[in-house]
Each structure stands twice: as structure tokens, then as C-alpha cells.
C-alpha positions as a printed Julia matrix, in Angstrom:
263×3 Matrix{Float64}:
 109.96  152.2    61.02
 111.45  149.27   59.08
 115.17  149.89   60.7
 113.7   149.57   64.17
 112.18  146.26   63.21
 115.4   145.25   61.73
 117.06  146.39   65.08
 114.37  145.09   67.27
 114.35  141.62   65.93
 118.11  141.43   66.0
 118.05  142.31   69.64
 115.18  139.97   70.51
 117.17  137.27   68.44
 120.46  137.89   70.4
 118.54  137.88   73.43
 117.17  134.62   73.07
 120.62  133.36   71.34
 122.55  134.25   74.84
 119.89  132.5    77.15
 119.03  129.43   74.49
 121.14  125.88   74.56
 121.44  122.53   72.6
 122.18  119.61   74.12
 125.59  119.65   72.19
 126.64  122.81   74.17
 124.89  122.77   77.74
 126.98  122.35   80.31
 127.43  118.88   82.3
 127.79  119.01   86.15
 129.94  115.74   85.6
 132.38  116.89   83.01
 135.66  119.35   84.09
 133.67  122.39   83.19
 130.87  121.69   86.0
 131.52  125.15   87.34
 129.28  126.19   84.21
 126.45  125.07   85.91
 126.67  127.26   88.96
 128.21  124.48   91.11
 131.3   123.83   93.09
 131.12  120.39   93.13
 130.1   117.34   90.34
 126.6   116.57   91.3
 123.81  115.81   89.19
 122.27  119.27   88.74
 122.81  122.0    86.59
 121.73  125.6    86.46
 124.05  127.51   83.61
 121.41  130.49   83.69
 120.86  130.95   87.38
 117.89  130.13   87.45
 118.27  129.5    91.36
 120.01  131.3    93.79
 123.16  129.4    95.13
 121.31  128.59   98.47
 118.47  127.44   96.17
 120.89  125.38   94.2
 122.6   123.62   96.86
 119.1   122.7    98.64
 117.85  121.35   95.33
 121.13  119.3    94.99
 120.67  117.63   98.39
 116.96  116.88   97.46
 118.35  115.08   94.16
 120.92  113.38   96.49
 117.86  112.49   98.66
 115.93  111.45   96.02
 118.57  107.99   95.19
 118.47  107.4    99.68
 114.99  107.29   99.72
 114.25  105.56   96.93
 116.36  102.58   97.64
 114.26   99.02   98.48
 117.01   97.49  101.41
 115.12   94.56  101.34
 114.68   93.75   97.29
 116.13   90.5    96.35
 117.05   93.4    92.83
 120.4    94.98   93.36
 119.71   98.26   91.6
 116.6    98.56   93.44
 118.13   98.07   96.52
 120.66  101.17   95.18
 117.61  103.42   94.63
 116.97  105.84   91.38
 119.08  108.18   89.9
 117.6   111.68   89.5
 119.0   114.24   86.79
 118.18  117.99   86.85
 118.54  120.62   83.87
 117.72  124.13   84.41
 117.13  126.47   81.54
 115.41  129.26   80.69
 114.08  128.27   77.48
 113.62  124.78   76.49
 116.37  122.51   74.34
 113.63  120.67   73.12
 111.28  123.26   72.33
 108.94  120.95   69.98
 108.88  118.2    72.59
 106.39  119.55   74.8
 106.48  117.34   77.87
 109.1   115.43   77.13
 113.13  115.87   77.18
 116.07  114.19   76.2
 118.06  114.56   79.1
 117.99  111.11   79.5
 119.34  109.98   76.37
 122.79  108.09   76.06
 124.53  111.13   74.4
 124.2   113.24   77.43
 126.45  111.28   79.56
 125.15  112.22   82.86
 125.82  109.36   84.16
 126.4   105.21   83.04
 125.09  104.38   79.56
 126.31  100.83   80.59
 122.75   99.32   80.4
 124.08   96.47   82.95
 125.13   98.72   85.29
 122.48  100.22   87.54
 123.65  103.98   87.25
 122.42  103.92   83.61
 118.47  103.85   85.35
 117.86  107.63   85.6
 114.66  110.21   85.95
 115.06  113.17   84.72
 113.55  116.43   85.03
 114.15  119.52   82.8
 112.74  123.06   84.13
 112.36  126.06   82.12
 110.33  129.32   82.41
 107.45  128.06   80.86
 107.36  124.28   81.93
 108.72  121.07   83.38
 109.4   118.32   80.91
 110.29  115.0    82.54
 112.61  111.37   80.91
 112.9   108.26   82.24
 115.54  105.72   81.67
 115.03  102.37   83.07
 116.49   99.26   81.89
 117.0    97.19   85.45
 114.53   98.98   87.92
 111.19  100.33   87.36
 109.13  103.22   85.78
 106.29  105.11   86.42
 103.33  105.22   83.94
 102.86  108.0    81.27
  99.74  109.29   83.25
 101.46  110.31   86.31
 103.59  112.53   84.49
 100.89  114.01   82.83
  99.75  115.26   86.36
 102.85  116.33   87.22
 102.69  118.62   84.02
  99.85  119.96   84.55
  99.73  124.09   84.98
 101.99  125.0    87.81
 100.81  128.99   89.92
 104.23  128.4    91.08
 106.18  128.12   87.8
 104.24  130.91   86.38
 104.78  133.34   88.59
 108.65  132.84   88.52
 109.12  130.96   91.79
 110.93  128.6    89.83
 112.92  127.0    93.01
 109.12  125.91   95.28
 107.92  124.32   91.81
 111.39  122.34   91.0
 111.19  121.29   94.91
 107.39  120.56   94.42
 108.09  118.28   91.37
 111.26  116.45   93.01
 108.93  115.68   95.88
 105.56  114.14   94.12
 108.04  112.27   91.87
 110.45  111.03   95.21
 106.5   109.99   96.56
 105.08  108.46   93.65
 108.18  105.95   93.81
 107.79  105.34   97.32
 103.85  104.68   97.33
 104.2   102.51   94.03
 106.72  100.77   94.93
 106.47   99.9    98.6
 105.89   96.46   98.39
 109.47   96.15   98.54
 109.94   97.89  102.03
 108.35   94.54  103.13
 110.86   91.64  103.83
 107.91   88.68  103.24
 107.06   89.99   99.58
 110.77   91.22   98.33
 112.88   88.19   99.58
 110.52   85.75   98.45
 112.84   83.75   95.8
 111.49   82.46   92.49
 112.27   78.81   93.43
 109.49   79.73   96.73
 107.16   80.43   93.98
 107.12   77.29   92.52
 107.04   75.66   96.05
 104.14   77.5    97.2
 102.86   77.03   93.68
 103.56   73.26   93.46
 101.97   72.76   97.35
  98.58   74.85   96.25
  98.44   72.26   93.57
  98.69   69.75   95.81
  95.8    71.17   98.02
  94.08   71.13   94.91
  94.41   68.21   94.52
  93.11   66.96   97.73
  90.56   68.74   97.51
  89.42   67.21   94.26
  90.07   63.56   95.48
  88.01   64.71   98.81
  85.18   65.83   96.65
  84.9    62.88   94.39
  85.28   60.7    97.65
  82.23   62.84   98.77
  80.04   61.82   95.8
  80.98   58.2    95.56
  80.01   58.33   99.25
  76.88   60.06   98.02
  76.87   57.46   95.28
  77.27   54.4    97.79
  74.47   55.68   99.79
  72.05   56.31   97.07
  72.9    52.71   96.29
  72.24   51.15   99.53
  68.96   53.09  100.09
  67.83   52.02   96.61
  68.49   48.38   97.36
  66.76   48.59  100.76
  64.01   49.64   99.17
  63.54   46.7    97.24
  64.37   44.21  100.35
  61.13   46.77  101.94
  59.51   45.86   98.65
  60.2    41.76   98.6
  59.24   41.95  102.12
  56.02   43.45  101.59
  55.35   41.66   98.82
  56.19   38.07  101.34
  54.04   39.59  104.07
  51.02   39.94  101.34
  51.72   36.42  100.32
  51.53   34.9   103.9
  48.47   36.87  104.81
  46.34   35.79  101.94
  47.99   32.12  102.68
  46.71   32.47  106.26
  42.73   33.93  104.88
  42.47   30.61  102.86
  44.04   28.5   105.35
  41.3    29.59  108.14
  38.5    29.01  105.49
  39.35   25.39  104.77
  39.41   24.48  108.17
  35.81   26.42  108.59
């Protein structure tokens, strides 16, 4: 009984030895040795455990090429966000970050996918890693944009699709909500009146609401000493109303005694 556990451990360890990977040794779809990764051509996907069928694999590859074409902004005043995003795909059965749930390093610098120049625009990447069990998603962006932790955790959440095996309709799925999350956050930049407005039309349009501010304020004080120079006059007419009742008073009693001395 103890052999066979011997045995069946060793198997289950060589098992999981042939269909396990590092980072060091995975396969790059960039390198000379793309062919690893079940493709005939460099790309920027990479399936060394056929995961996918080849028809699976090249329609995931054109929805990664998609992915840079539709996220582009041809009207951003931002070159790399006129170029659109970089996505990165990594297929493996089990996981080369197994205690990272969630996350993966795919989109590290040591990978070398693609640009680690950080001035160059090809070094912005999102990445997505699929395995058996779950999606695990990166994001590199030093001259575009990201999307907030919280969407990914959606994203992650449990998958009918990935659990059942249908591993190519969830890796479509996810390339999809992520290519539309971009799109919908981002938009603003698919309109030519907000993404060529320039920073020194800021401060114009900044500088001439100040003026109308301004204007406004002088209009408003010129409204209360109006206010002010009409309080005034009313008060002093008033007191001419006063004196003059006060004279009429005075020439009426003047009159009584006037028509009593001549009585």
C-alpha cells in the first residue's frame, strides 16, 4: 500500500512537472523559439499546452490584434493613446504564479514581451494569463491609462465557461469586456472638442471665465451702490417732505393768528 503511494505521487508529481512552467522557461511568441507556443508567426499570444485548437488560436490572435485597432483615440492630442493598448496573452494549464491569485506577472520587465523602454509607448501593455482554474490579469501603463482594481475584480469573478473547459468562449469573453471597458472609459477621446483641446486653451478659457467673473462682480457692486444711491435719495426726500411739512405747519398757524388780529 505504501509503494503505490510512492508510485502514485511520483506520477501525479511528473504529471504536473510536464504541464507546469516558470516564467524563466515559458515560451515567448516574440523570441526565435515562438513555434513553442503553437504559432507560426511572432504575435503576442502564446499557448505551449494547447490549450486552444489552432483555429481557436489564430481567432484569439486576431482579437489581441483587434484589441490595439480599437483601442486607439485618432483624435488624442497623446501619441500612445492615439497608438491604442497593447494586449499580452499566456495560456497555461496551471498557473506560474500559483500564490498570486488574481494577479500575474506577465507584465513585468523580465518577460520581454514587448518594449521595457518606459518612453516608448509599446512598453504600456494589459495582460491576461488563462489557466484551467482562472484568469489572472497585469497592467503596465506608464504613458496611457489604466483601468481601476474593481473592474478586474468583475472580470474574475467565477466563469460557467472556464469551468466547464470551454477555455477558448471565456478567453474571447474576457478579451471582449476588457477591449469594452477601454472603449466606454475612455471615449471622451473619440471626441475632437474634448481631446484636441490644448493646455494653453485651458488657461484661455480659464483666464476669460475669470474675466466674466469679474464682470460680474463689478456689475453686482454697481447694482448695490445703485441700490445704495437710491436709498440715499429717497432718504433725503424724505426730509425735504419733512421741512416742507414742517413750513406748511408754520404758514398755517401764521395765517390762524393773522385772521384773528384783523378780527
Amino acid at each position: 500500500m505504501f509503494n503505490f503511494l510512492i508510485k502514485f505521487l511520483i506520477i501525479t508529481y511528473l504529471i504536473i512537472k510536464t504541464h507546469s512552467w516558470t516564467w524563466d522557461d515559458y515560451p515567448s511568441p516574440r523570441a526565435a523559439t515562438y513555434f513553442k507556443c503553437g504559432i507560426q508567426n511572432r504575435t503576442y499570444v502564446c499557448d505551449p499546452d494547447a490549450m486552444l485548437t489552432d483555429h481557436q488560436r489564430k481567432e484569439i490572435i486576431k482579437l489581441v490584434e483587434d484589441f490595439k485597432e480599437k483601442t486607439k483615440r485618432p483624435n488624442s492630442t497623446i501619441p500612445c493613446i492615439r497608438e491604442g493598448l497593447r494586449l499580452i496573452v499566456a495560456l497555461a494549464k496551471i498557473s506560474m504564479d500559483a500564490t498570486h491569485s488574481g494577479y500575474t506577472y506577465l507584465c513585468l520587465d523580465g518577460i520581454k514581451w514587448t518594449s521595457s523602454d518606459k518612453t516608448k509607448c509599446e512598453s504600456d501593455v494589459q495582460g491576461i494569463e488563462l489557466n484551467m482554474d482562472a484568469v489572472r490579469f497585469c497592467s503596465r501603463t506608464y504613458l496611457t491609462w489604466n483601468l481601476p482594481e474593481v473592474e478586474f475584480v468583475k472580470l474574475r469573478e467565477d466563469n460557467p465557461l472556464l469551468k466547464s473547459g470551454n477555455y477558448f468562449a471565456a478567453l474571447k469573453g474576457y478579451i471582449e469586456k476588457l477591449q469594452m471597458l477601454y472603449i466606454q472609459r475612455f471615449s471622451i477621446f473619440d471626441n475632437p472638442d474634448a481631446s484636441n483641446i490644448t493646455l494653453s486653451e485651458i488657461h484661455h478659457s480659464l483666464k476669460e471665465g475669470n474675466i466674466k467673473l469679474l464682470e460680474m462682480q463689478q456689475s453686482l457692486d454697481h447694482g448695490n451702490k445703485t441700490l445704495s444711491d437710491l436709498n440715499t435719495s429717497i432718504e433725503e426726500n424724505k426730509i425735504k417732505l419733512s421741512e416742507m411739512k414742517e413750513l406748511y405747519g408754520k404758514n398755517t398757524t401764521a395765517q390762524k393768528f393773522l385772521i384773528i388780529s384783523w378780527l
